[in-house]
C-alpha positions as CSV (number, residue, x, y, z in Angstrom):
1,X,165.2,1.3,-51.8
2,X,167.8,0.7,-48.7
3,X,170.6,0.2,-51.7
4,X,169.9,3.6,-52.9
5,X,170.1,5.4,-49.2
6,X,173.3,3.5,-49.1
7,X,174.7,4.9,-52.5
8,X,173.4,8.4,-51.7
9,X,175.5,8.0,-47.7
10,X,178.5,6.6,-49.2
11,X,178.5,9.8,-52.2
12,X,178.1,12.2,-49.3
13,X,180.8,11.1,-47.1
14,X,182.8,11.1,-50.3
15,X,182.1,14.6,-51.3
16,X,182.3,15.7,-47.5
17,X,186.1,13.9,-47.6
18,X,187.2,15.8,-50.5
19,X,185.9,18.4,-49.5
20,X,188.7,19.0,-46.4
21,X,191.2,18.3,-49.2
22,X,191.7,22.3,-50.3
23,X,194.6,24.3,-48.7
24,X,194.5,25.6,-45.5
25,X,194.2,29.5,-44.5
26,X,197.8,31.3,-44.0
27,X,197.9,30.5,-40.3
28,X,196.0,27.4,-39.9
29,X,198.3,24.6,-37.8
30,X,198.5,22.5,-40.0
31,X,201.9,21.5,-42.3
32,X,203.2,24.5,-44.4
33,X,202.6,21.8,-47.2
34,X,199.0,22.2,-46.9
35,X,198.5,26.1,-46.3
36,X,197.6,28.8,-48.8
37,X,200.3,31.1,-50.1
38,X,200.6,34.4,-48.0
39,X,199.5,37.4,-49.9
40,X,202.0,39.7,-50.9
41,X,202.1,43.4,-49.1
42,X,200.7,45.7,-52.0
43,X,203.2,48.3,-53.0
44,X,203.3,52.1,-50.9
45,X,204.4,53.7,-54.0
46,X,205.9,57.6,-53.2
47,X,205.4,58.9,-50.0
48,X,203.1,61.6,-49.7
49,X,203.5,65.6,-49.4
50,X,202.7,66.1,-45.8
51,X,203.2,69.7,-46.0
52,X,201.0,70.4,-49.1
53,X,197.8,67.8,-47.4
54,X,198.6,70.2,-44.3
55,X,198.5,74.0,-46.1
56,X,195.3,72.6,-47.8
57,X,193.9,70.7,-45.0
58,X,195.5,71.9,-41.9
59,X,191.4,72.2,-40.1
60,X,190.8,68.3,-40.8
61,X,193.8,68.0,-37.9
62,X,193.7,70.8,-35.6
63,X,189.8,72.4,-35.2
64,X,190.2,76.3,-36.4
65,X,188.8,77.4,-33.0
66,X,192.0,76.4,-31.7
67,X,194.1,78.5,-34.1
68,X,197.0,76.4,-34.5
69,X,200.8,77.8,-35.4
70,X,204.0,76.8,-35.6
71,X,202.5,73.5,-37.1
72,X,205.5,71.3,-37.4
73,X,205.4,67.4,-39.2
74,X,207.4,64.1,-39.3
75,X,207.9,62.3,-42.4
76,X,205.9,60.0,-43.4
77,X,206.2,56.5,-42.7
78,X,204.2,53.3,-44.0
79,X,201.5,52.7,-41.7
80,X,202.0,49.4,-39.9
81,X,198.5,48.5,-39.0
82,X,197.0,48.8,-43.1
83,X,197.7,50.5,-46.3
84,X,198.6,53.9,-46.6
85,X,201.1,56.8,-44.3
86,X,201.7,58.0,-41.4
87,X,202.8,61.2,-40.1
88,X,203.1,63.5,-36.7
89,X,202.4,66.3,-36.7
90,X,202.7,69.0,-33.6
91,X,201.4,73.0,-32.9
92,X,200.8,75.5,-30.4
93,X,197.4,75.6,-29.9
94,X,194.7,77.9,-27.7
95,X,191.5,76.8,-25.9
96,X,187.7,78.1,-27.1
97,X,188.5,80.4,-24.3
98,X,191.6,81.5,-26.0
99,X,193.8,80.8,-23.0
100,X,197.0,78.6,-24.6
101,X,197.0,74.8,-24.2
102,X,200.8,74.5,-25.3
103,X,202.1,71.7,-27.9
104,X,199.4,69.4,-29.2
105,X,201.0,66.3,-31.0
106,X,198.5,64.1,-33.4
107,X,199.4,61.2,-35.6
108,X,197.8,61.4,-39.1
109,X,196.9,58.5,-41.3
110,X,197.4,59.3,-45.0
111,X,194.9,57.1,-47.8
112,X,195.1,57.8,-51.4
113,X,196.3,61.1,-50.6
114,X,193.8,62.4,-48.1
115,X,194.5,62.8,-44.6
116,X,192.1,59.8,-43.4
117,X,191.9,59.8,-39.6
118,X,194.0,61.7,-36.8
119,X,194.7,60.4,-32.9
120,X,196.1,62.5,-30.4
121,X,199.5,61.3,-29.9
122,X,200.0,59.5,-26.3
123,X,203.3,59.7,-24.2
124,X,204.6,56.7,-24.6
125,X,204.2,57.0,-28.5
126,X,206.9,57.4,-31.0
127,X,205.8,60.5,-31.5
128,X,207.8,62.2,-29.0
129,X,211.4,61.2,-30.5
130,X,210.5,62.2,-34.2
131,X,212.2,64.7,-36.2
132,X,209.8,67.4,-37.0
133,X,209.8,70.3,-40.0
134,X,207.9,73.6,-40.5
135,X,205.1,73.8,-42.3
């Protein structure tokens, strides 16, 4: 009975052994030897029409109430932070009250052709030293 306990401990500390054999995540610190291959970025493809998402879509950036002109946008750029494109885009907006708020700037992120999310951009954002086109 004690020489089978034995044979079971010694095939568990085996299997736990090889079992720290396989290769290493990407930034594990461990020899390069020993890590995982890092993944390949997956391809942009074309950059997107910016101008057409924003004729079709212009409300899912700037809320109607606002009444947005002289909407003006960057070009787009791959977005650092996932897959996809990024964009600024600026316009003279009003209040609810109507009274003018001036130039609102908001970056756009682009995802299988849809504009996906929006943030209002910041000043210390690239945003301010873009070049910007009419819509």
């Amino acid at each position: 009975m004690r020489r089978i306990g034995v044979h079971i401990a010694v095939v568990a500390g085996v299997a736990l052994t090889l079992a720290g054999c396989g290769f290493a995540d990407v930034r594990a610190p461990v020899p390069d030897f020993m890590r995982g291959k890092t993944p390949d970025p997956p391809a942009l493809g074309t950059p997107p029409d910016v101008k057409l998402l924003l004729r079709q879509k212009l409300d899912s950036v700037f809320v109607a109430a606002s009444q947005p002109t002289q909407v003006r946008v960057s070009e787009p750029r791959p977005n650092l932070r996932g897959p996809g494109w990024t964009a600024c885009v600026k316009a003279e907006v009003v209040s609810v009250t109507g009274k003018p708020l001036g130039t609102q700037t908001y970056r756009i992120e682009i995802s299988d052709g849809a504009i996906a999310d929006r943030q209002k951009v910041e000043a210390e954002d690239t945003g301010a030293t873009e070049s910007y086109e009419p819509v």
